[in-house]
GUTORVEX-627946 format. One record per residue (C-alpha): x, y, z. Coordinates in steps of 0.05 Angstrom, whole numbers, plus 5000, padded with zeros to 4 digits. Layout:
<atoms>
XYZ;...
</atoms>
This chain:
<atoms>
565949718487;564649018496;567148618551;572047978560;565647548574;563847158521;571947068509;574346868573;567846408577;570346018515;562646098485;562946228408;565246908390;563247308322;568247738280;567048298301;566848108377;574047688362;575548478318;573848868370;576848458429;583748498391;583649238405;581849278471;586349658518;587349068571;593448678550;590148008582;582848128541;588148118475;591447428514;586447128525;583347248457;589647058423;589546358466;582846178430;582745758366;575545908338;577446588311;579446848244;587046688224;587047388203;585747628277;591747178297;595947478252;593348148274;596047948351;602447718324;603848448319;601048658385;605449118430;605648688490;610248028489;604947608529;599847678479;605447508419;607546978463;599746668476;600646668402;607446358385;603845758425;597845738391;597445188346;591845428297;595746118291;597346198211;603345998188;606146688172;605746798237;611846358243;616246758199;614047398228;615047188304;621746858299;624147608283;620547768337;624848298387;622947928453;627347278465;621046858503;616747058447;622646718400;623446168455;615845998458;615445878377;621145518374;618245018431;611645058388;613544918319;619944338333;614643938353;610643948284;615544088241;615643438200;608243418194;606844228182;603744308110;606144708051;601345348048;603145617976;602944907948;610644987926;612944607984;616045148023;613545148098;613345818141;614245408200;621145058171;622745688146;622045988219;626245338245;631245538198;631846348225;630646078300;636945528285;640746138272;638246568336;643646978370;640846848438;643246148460;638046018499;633345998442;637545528396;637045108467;630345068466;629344848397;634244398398;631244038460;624644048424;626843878358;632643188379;626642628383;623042958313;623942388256;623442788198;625643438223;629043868165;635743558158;639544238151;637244438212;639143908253;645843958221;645944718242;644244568319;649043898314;654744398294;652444908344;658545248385;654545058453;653644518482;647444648515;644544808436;648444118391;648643628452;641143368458;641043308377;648042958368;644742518430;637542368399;637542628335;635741968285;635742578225;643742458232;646441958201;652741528202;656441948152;653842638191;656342358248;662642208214;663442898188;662343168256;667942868290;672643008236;670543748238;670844308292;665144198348;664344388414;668444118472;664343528509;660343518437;664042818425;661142458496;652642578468;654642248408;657741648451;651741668489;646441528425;642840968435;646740548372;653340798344;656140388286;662840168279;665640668234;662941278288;665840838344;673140758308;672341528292;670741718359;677341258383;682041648330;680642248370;683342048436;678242428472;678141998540;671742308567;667042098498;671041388498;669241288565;662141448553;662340938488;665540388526;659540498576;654740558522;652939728509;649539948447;656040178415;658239708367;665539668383;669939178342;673938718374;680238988349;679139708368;676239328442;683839108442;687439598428;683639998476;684939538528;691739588510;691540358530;687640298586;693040248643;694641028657;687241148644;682741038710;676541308675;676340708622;677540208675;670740028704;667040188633;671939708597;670039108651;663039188645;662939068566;658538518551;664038168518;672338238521;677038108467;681337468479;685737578532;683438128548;680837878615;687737698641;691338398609;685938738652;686138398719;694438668716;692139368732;685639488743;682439488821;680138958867;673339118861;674139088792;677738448782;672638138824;666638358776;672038108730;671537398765;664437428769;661837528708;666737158663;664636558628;670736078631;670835428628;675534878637;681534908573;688535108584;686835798575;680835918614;684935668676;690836068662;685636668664;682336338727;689136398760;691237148743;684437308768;685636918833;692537178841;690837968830;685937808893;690637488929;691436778964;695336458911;689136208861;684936128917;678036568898;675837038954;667837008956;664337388915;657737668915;652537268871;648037568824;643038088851;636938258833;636239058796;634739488855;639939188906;644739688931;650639198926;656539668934;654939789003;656839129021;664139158987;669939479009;670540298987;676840448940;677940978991;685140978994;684940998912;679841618922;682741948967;689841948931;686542248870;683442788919;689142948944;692943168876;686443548855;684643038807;677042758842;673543288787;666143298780;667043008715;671842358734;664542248787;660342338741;662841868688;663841298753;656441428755;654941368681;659140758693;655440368750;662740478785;657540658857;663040398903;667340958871;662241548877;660641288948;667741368972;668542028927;662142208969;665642069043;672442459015;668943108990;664743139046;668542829098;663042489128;664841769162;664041279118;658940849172;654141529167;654141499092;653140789090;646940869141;643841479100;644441049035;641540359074;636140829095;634441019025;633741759052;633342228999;634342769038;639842499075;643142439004;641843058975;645343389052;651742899038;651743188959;650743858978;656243879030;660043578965;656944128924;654543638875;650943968812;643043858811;642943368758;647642858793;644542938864;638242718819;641542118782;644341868854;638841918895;634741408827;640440958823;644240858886;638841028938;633640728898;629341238919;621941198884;620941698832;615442038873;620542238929;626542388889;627443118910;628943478849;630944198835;627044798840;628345358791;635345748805;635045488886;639045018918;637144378922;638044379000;641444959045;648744899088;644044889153;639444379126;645243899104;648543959168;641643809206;640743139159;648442939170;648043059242;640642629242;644442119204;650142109256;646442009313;643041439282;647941089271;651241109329;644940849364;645340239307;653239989321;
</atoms>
């Protein structure tokens, strides 16, 4: 029989080698071979049928396999083998060509069975592949944009440019999957008419992520009457200041209710100038700080990369009041995050992990990575924001953001406890 030689050396191999090879009894010989893409399609589609699932997987990645192998492997028994194609084929979907010259493509054909998988995890990974495809078949981005998990129709309804205004549209006025609403807040433009849709809903969480979203094109009237709205809700507070432009007086109705930290961004980065109205708004501003219309400083503009917030004063009290009724969620945090609100998810950071304020200040000065990851861990902070924190509020460079690894925790209880201790010490050595 022959050997995996010539195969594994990559030299050319002959039919009957590539024939033979395809029946040897080592399952990584019939790999290896099916990795290769100098053999007969007709091999490949032999392999496609193999027993083992890593030599039908080594072929759900090959791009050269023949596109009947498609059909056939997205019925495939083995959920990686279904995983792996649909990885494969998203990718090339828009440019895969029509092999029976009728315009049907095995490979949409296979996005359309793999849209419809019964394992989540596969719709997941199509839909992650498939969101940044142009001209992706429009029925199946529909089918993962109307998908029950969020995992499977939030990267499309995020990235997706296949959807269009009046999909979006039809979206929101249909059943979807809680949180669904927030990805499509988060696209990089929404129109008006998605915007005023997405309002009608009163879902706070996706109209706090579109009033954070400066590439939502809100009208000034809906602006308004959020603003109007806004009192009760904390989460729109911070999002609604930092639009790049406010609905007449809506500078003054804001600076009634919303924080000191806020009203002084407020103060900052409002253009007034010197008519009847721009002082009246001058003096609400003034007054809501205190000192009867006397400014307090303010910070001036900072370059991107300053860690500003650790210079202000914490809305611990504010914090720690919503802690206390059970209402500091991972979610209210995350969206303060989403929001540039840092002074907020530093103090939510010293009240869920009751760390000193001082200590988290010096592990944040510090830029320690690790030192944040310990204070989000004691916090028990999901991966993904102990990632976004340590980018964008300890402005730590992308080569030492520590990031996760697999299914273990990003840092143990003994290793936080080490760092906050560290961190401790250190400062008390620095007051």
């Amino acid at each position: 029989m022959l050997g995996a030689g010539s195969e594994m050396s990559g030299d050319p191999i002959s039919y009957n080698e590539a024939k033979e090879l395809a029946a040897h009894q080592d399952a990584e010989v019939r790999a290896a071979l099916a990795r290769r893409e100098d053999i007969p399609k007709e091999i490949l589609y032999f392999l496609a049928e193999d027993a083992a699932p890593e030599v039908r997987r080594t072929i759900a990645l090959n791009n050269v396999a023949p596109g009947q192998t498609a059909i056939l492997l997205a019925q495939d028994s083995h959920a990686g083998v279904r995983s792996d194609l649909a990885g494969r084929i998203a990718k090339i979907s828009g440019s895969s060509q029509s092999e029976d010259g009728m315009g049907k493509k095995p490979d949409d054909i296979a996005l359309r069975m793999l849209a419809k998988d019964q394992v989540p995890d596969v719709r997941e990974v199509l839909a992650d592949s498939i969101k940044d495809v142009d001209d992706a078949p429009a029925d199946v981005i529909k089918k993962l944009a109307t998908d029950s998990k969020l995992e499977v129709c939030g990267p499309v309804l995020e990235h997706s440019t296949v959807l269009r205004e009046d999909d979006l549209i039809e979206i929101i006025g249909s059943s979807y999957a809680e949180g669904a609403l927030s990805y499509i807040s988060r696209r990089k433009h929404v129109e008006e008419r998605v915007c005023d849709a997405i309002v009608e809903t009163d879902d706070v969480g996706a109209i706090a992520d579109l009033l954070s979203n400066h590439g939502a094109q809100l009208l000034e009237q809906t602006l308004d009457g959020l603003i109007d709205r806004a009192e009760g809700i904390e989460l729109w507070h911070a999002p609604i200041v930092g639009r790049p432009k406010l609905p007449q007086n809506g500078v003054e109705r804001l600076s009634r209710f919303v924080s000191e930290d806020l009203v002084r961004e407020l103060e900052r980065t409002t253009d007034v100038g010197d008519d009847e109205h721009d002082d009246v708004v001058k003096d609400a501003l003034h007054q809501q700080l205190g000192g009867g219309g006397a400014s307090k400083p303010v910070l001036e503009d900072a370059p991107p990369g300053t860690q500003d917030f650790l210079k202000t004063s914490l809305p611990l009290k504010r914090v720690s009041a919503l802690y206390d009724k059970g209402h500091l969620t991972f979610d209210i945090i995350s969206r303060a995050l989403e929001s540039q609100d840092y002074g907020f998810v530093l103090a939510a950071l010293v009240v869920r992990s009751d760390v000193d304020t001082v200590i988290v200040q010096k592990i944040f000065s510090e830029k320690s990575a690790k030192g944040i990851v310990a204070l989000c861990a004691k916090t028990k902070f999901e991966p993904d924001m102990m990632v976004k924190i340590q980018q964008r509020m300890g402005r730590i460079a992308p080569s030492e953001v520590i990031m996760p690894d697999g299914n273990n925790e990003m840092m143990s209880d003994e290793d936080a406890d080490w760092q906050i201790e560290f961190y401790t010490k250190l400062a008390g050595q620095s007051s």
